[in-house]
N, C-alpha and C positions, 0 to 999 in steps of 0.2 A: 928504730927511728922514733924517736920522740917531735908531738907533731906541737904545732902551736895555736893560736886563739888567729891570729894574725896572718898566718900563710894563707895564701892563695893559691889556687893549682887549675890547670887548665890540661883538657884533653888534647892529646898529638893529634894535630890537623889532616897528619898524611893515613891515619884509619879508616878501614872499611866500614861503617858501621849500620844493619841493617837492622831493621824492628819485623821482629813476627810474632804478630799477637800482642799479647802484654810484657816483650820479652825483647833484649836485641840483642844480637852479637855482633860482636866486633872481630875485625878482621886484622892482625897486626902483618900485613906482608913483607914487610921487612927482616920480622923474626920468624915468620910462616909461625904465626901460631893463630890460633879462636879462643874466642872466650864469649860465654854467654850470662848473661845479666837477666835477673826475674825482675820483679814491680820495683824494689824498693830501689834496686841497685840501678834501674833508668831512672826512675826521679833522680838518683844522684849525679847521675853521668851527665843530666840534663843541663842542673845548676853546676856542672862543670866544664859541661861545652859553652852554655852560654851566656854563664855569668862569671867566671875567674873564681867558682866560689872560697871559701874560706871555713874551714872547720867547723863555725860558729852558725855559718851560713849554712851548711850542709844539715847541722843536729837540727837548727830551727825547720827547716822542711821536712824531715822527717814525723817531727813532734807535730806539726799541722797537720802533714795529711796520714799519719798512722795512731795520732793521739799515743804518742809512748811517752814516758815523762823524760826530763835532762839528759840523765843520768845513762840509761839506755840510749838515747839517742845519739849523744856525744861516743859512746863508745861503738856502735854499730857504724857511723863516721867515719872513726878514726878507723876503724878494721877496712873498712871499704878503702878508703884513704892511702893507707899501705897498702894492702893489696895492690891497687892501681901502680902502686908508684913503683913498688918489685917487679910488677911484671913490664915496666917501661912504657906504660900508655898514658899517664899523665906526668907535667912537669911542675916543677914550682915556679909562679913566674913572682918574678922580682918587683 
């Protein structure tokens, strides 16, 4: 899946999604499945629950609160990014 500068993508609203510690997992009951998120990976989920973020938007949060440069950022994104989207818990909204 090649992603863009421009997509948007938002978290499925119908998710469990609990925080323990510095950490949360989510609950897909739909698919009965779990998945668990460390630090980096709820900053992400954060600015995709409650911002629609965008690619662009996701690397620059990264880059502020881990100090990585572009380059890593953009692609530690995009991986999360996929991720999410193969496993069916985020959509692209239009």
């Amino acid at each position: 899946m090649t992603l863009t500068d421009t997509q948007r993508f938002i978290a499925r609203a119908d998710l469990v999604v609990e925080a323990i510690d510095d950490q949360i997992v989510i609950l897909d009951l739909e698919g009965d499945r779990c998945f668990g998120l460390n630090a980096q990976g709820v900053l992400l989920w954060q600015h995709l629950r409650d911002n629609h973020a965008s690619l662009v938007e996701l690397s620059d949060a990264l880059q502020q609160a881990y100090a990585i440069d572009a380059e890593r950022a953009r692609a530690d994104a995009s991986a999360f990014v996929i991720a999410l989207r193969d496993a069916g818990l985020i959509d692209e909204q239009s």
